[in-house]
C-alpha positions in Angstrom: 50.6 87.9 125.6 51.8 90.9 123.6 54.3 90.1 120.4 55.8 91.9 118.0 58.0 94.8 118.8 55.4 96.1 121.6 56.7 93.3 124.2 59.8 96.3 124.3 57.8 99.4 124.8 57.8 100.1 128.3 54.3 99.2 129.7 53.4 102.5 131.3 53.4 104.1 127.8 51.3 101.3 125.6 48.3 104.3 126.7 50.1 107.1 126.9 48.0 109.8 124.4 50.9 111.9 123.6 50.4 116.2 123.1 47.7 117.6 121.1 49.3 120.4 119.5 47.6 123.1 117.4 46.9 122.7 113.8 48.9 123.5 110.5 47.2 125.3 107.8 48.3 123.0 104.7 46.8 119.7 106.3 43.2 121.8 105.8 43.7 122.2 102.3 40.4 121.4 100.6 38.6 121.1 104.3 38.3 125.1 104.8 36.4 128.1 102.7 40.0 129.5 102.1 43.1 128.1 100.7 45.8 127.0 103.9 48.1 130.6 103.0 44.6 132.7 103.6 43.9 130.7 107.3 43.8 133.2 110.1 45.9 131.2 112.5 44.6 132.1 116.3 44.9 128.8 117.9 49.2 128.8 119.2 49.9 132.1 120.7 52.0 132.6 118.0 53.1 136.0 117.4 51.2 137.6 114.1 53.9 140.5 113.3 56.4 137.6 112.7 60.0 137.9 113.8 62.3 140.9 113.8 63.5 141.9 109.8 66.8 141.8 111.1 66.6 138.0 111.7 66.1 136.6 108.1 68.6 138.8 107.0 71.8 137.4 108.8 70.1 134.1 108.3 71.1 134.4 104.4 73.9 135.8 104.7 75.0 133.1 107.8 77.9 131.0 106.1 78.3 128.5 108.9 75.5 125.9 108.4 77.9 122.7 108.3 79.5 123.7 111.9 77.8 122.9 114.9 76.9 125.0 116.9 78.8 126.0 120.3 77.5 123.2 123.2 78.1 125.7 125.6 76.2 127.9 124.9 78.4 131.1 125.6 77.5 133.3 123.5 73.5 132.8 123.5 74.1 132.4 127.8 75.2 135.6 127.8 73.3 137.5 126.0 70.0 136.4 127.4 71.8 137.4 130.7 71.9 140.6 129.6 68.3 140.5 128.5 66.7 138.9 131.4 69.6 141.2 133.9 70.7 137.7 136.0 73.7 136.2 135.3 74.9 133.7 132.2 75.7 131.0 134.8 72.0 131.4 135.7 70.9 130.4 132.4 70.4 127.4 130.6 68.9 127.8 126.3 66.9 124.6 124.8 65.2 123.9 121.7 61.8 125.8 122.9 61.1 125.8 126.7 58.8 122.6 126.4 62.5 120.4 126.0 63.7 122.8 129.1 60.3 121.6 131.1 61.4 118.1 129.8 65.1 118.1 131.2 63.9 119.3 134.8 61.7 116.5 134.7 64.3 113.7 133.8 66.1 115.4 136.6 63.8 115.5 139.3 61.3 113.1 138.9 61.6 109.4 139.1 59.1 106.7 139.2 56.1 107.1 141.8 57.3 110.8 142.5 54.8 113.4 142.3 54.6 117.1 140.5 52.1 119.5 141.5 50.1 121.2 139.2 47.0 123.7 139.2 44.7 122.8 136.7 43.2 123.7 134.1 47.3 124.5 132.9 49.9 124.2 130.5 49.4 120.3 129.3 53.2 119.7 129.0 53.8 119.5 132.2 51.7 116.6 132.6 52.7 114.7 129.3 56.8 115.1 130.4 56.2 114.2 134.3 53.9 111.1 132.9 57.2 110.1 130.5 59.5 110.4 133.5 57.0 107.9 135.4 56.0 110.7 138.0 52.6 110.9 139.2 50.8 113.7 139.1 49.3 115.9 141.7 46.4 118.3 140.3 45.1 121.2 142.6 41.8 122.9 141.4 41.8 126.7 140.5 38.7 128.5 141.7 36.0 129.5 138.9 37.7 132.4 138.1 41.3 129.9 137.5 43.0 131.9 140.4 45.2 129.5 142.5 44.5 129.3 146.4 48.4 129.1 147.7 47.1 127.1 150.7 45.3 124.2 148.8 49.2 123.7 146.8 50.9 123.3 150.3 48.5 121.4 151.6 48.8 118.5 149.3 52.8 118.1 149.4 54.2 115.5 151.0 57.7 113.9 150.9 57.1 112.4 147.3 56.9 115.7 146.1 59.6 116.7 143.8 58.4 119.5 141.4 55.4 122.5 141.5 54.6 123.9 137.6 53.3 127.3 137.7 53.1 129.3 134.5 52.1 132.9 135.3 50.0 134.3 132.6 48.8 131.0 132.6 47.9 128.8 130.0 45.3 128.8 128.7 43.4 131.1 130.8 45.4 134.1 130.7 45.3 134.5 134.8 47.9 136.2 136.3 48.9 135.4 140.3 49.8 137.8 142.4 53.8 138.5 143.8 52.4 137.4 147.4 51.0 134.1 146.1 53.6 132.8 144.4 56.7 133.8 147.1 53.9 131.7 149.6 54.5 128.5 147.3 58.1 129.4 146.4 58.5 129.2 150.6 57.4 125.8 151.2 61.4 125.0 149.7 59.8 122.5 147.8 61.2 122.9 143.6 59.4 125.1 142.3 58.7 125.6 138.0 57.9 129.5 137.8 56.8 129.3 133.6 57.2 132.8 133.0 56.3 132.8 128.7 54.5 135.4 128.6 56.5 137.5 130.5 56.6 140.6 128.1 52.6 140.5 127.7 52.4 140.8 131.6 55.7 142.8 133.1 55.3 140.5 136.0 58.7 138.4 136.7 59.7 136.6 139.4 62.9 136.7 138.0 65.1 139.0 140.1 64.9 136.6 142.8 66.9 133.8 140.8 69.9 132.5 142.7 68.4 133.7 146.0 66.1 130.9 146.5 67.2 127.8 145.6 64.1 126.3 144.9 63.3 128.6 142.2 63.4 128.2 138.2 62.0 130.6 135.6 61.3 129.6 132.3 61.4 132.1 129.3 60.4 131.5 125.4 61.3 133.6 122.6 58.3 131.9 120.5 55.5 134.6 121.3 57.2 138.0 122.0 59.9 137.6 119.4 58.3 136.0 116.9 60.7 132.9 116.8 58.1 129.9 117.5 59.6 127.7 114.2 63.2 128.3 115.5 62.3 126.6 118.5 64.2 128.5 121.3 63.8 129.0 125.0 65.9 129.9 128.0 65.4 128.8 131.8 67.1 131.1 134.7 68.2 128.7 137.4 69.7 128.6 140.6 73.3 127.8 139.7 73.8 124.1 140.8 70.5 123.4 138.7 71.8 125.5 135.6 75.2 122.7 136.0 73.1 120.0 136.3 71.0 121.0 133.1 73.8 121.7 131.3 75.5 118.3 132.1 72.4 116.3 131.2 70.7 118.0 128.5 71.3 116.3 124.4 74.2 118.2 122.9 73.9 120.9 120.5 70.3 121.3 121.7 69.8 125.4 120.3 70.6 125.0 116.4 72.8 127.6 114.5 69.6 129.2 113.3 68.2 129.7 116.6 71.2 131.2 117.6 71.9 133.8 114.8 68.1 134.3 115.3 68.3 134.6 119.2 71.3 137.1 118.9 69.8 139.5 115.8 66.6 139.5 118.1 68.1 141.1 120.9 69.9 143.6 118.8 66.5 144.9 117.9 64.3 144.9 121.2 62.7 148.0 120.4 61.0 147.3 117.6 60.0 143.7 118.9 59.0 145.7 121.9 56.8 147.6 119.8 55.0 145.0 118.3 54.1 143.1 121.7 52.6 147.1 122.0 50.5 146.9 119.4 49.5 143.0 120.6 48.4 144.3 124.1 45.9 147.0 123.0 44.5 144.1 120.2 43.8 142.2 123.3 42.3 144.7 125.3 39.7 145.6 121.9 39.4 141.7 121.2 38.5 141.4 124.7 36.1 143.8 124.6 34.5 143.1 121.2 34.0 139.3 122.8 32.4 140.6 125.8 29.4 142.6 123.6 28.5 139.0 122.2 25.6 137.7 124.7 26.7 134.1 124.2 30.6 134.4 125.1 31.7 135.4 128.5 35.6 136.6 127.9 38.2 136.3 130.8 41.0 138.7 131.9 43.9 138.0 130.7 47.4 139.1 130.6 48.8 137.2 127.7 48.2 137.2 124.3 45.1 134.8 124.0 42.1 134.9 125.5 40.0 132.3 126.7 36.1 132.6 126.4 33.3 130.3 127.8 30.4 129.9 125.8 26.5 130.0 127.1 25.6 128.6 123.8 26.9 125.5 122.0 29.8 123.2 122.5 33.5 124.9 122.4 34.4 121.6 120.5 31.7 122.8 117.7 32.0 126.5 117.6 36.1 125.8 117.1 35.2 123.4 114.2 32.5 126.0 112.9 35.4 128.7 112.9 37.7 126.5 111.1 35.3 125.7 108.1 35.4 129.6 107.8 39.3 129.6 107.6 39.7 130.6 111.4 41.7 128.3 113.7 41.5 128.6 117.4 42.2 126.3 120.5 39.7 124.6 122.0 40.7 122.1 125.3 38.7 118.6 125.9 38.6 118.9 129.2 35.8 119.1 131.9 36.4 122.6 133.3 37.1 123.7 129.7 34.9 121.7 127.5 32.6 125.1 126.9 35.2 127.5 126.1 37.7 128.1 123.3 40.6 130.1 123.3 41.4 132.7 121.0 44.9 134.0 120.0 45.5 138.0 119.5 45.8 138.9 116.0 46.0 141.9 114.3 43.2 144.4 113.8 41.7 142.5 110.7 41.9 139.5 112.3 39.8 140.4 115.6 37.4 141.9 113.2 37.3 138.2 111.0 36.7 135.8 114.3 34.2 138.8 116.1 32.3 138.8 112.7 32.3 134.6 112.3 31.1 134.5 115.6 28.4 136.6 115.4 27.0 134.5 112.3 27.6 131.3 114.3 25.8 132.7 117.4 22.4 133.0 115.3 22.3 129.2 114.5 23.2 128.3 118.0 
């Protein structure tokens, strides 16, 4: 008999895991060579060149800190409208696109219905669709994490509620082509188009928001713009989803920071612009540096991590190896994934840090 305050907790979450997220640098204070402000942080996609300069200066000179902000979200609609070229009805902000995936899950998905996912992928889908008491439905990629269209359809049925797509995708950097993902976004069935890293790949799906009305795009301002510990993303929906959101979603859900931080951001695309620029050609040398290591087998990608599989050693010990020399990167605990860690692009010194570590780790392996 269970007692104590667990009889309450609902009994479908007394083994629920929860998210691994990445690691902060000041809980490996005495654990690394370097002190937690000298880590080289490649393990969240986060964006090295930090935000735009305009940012923290209207955040000390913002005055408004005791208001709350607008619950409407007007001026932020708009404005990422502009950016993203649909229109402000169409859009929907939230405290980081992971609460945006959350809300379309508490509004779809009930108890016993099923979301569709193509794994290895983005783990929150999973961890919000298991909250909302949805089972999941997991289609294979191929070995090279492409998505065959025909194996997503095939496995719908009228329990079907939602299909998460992120394209890059996360964490293997794979992009899908335009043909494959309007074959899915034809079956009618919902359809979770996770578009965040959109300005690392120029491929959007976006134009076609409003003309299918299956179709939702998720955006995040965390990688390109540098605004990860503000917390705020955007979702471009079909206009009776956008009302729905927008009715169901927690009040005052994008802080006054976010929003100062959102606006300044968009004032200054150009130079942000510039540093997702300098982000793409790290990739395309940290890509190649991996690939002229004999033990490390690099993937395409079109984001801004890579993901590599190793020939030698456990991904699970190289990532713990790379940490004790100050060096954080992801690695997954998963069966398709459980020989590969996934490396964030840095800048220039920091691709030459992680290639050097790993050459010194590859002659004890």
């Amino acid at each position: 008999m269970t007692e104590g305050i667990e009889r309450f907790i609902r009994p479908e979450l007394a083994e629920f895991g929860g998210y691994s997220a990445a690691v902060s640098p000041e809980t490996l204070k005495g654990k690394t060579a370097v002190e937690p402000e000298d880590i080289i942080k490649l393990d969240a996609n986060e964006n090295p060149y930090g935000c735009s300069p305009r940012v923290a200066r209207a955040l000390a000179d913002y005055t408004h800190f005791n208001i709350y902000p607008d619950n409407d979200q007007t001026a932020l609609r708009a404005s990422l409208a502009r950016y993203a070229g649909v229109s402000s009805r169409n859009i929907v902000g939230g405290g980081g696109s992971n609460t945006l995936i959350d809300l379309i899950m508490r509004l779809l998905v009930g108890k016993g219905d099923e979301v569709v996912e193509c794994v290895p992928t983005f783990g929150i889908y999973h961890f919000s669709a298991n909250l909302c008491g949805g089972k999941v439905i997991e289609v294979p990629r191929r070995q090279d994490f492409t998505v065959t269209p025909g194996m997503v359809r095939a496995v719908l049925t009228g329990r079907t509620k939602l299909i998460c797509l992120p394209n890059p995708n996360n964490p293997t950097g794979t992009l899908m082509p335009r043909e494959d993902l309007l074959e899915i976004l034809d079956t009618g069935v919902p359809f979770l188009l996770d578009e965040a890293y959109y300005e690392f790949s120029g491929e959007t799906l976006a134009p076609l928001v409003g003309k299918y009305p299956n179709l939702m795009v998720l955006r995040s301002l965390s990688k390109w713009a540098g605004l990860a510990g503000l917390r705020v993303g955007y979702g471009l929906f079909p206009d009776k989803i956008a009302d729905y959101l927008l009715r169901i979603k927690i009040p005052y859900n994008v802080n006054v920071a976010a929003l100062v931080a959102v606006q300044e951001s968009l004032q200054d695309i150009d130079y942000l612009l510039g540093t997702v620029k300098k982000m793409v050609a790290e990739r395309e040398r940290l890509f190649a540096e991996l690939g002229r290591l004999d033990w490390v087998t690099p993937y395409p990608s079109r984001a801004n991590f890579i993901l590599c599989r190793l020939s030698k050693g456990s991904g699970k010990d190289v990532r713990q190896q790379l940490q004790q020399r100050g060096i954080l990167v992801r690695y997954f605990d998963t069966p398709r994934l459980k020989d590969c860690i996934r490396i964030s692009v840095g800048k220039p010194e920091h691709t030459d840090a992680i290639i050097h570590a790993l050459r010194e780790i590859g002659k004890g392996l």
